[in-house]
Structures are given as C-alpha cells and as structure tokens.
N, C-alpha and C positions, 0 to 999 in steps of 0.2 A: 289164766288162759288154759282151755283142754288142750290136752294132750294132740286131737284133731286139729286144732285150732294150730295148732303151734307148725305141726306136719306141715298143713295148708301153706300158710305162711314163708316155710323155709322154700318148698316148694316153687310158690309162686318165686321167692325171691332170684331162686337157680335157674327159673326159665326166664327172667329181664337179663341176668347175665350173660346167658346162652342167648337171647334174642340180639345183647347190645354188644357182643363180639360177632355174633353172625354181620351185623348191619355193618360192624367197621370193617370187616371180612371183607364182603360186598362191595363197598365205599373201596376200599384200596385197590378193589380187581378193575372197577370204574376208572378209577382214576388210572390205571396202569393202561387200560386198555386207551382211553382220550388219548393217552401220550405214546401210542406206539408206535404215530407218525412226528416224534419230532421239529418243530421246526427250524431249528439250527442246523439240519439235516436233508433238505429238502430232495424230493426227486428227482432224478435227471431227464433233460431231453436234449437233443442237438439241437441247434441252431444256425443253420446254414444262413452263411453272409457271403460268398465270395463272388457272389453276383452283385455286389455292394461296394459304392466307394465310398471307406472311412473317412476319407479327409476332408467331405462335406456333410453341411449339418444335414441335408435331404437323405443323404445315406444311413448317419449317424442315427437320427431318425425312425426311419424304416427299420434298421436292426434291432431299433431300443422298442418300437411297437411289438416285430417278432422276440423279443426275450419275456416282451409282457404278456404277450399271449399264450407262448410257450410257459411260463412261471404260473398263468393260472390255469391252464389245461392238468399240469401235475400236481399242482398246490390242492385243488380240490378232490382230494381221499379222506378225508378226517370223516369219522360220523359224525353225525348232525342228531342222530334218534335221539341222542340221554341228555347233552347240554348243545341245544342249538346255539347261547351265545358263545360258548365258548368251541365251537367250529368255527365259528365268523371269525374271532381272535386268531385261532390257527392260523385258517387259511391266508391271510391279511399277512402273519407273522411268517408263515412261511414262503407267500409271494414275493417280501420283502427281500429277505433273504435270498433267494434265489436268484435275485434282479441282482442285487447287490454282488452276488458271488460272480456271476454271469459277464458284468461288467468288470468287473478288477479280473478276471484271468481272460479276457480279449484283449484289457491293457490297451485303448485306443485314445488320445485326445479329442475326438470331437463326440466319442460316444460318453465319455464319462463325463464330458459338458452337457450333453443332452440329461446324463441322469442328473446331474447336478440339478437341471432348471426344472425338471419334473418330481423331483422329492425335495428339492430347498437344503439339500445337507450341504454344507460347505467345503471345503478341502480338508481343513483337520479333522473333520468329521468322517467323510470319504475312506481317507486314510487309516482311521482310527478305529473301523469295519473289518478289516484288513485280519 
C-alpha cells in the first residue's frame, strides 16, 4: 500500500469516527429534548368543581369529563416533528397520569368510582398509583 493510500484510509477512517460520535451526539440531544416534558410530571391546570355535587355519580361524572379534558388540553406540548409515535405515547402517558394524580388528591368516593369504571384499574391498583 503507498504511502497516499495509506493517508487516504486513516483519513477516511477519522471522519466515520467523527461522523459516528457526531450522530450519537445528535441521538442523545433528540432524545433529551422528547423527554423534556416528562410524563410522570405532567402540567398543571385547575379544575373547578364546587359547583358539583360529589356524592352523585352525575356529578362525579361531570368532574371526571372536566379532569379529562383539562389532562388533555395540558398533556398535549410534546413535539410531534422527530418521533410522531412516540408523542402519541407521551401524551396518552401523561394524560394518564394526570387523571390519576387529579383524582387521588380530590380524594372523593364517587369520583374515584367513576375513574374506576372508565380505566378498569381496580382498588389495589388505584392505590398502588399512589
């Protein structure tokens, strides 16, 4: 092999390295940025209910629609530009989250029956959210 040949080669081989750290570079800024809305963390909104009577499920109800519509109006900030699926996972994970947070610090029996029958978790389950 010349002496050119040889240069060439080292060469080329210095720019895959520099190309395959740039790209992991990139990849970890990506992935930092997807997760800078956590969803274990989700946004806050208020939810007024005192116009609401808990201790019917019509009330229970109506509160559990405004947590759901409240959980998706804030849940939806993730970008979507780089991994559309994995936005839809977010938002999902952290509308979930939210609902769930929402109902365990209202702390009411007929609204956590409502979530009960709209998510299918159980009580140990419920609780084990907590």
């Amino acid at each position: 092999m010349s002496s050119n040949t040889l240069q060439a080669a080292q060469a080329a081989r210095k720019t895959s390295i520099a190309l395959a750290v740039f790209a992991a570079m990139t990849f970890a800024l990506v992935v930092n940025v997807v997760h800078a809305h956590p969803p274990w963390d989700p946004p806050r909104k208020a939810v007024k209910f005192s116009d609401l009577n808990l201790n019917t499920p019509e009330g229970a109800a109506v509160l559990y629609k405004r947590i759901t519509g409240a959980a998706k109006e804030v849940c939806d900030v993730f970008d979507d530009s780089i991994f559309p699926h994995s936005h839809e996972v977010q938002v999902n994970a952290c509308i979930d989250q939210a609902i769930t947070r929402a109902v365990m610090q209202i702390n009411r029996p007929m609204l956590t029956a409502v979530y009960k029958v709209k998510t299918g978790r159980m009580e140990n389950q419920f609780t084990a959210a907590r």
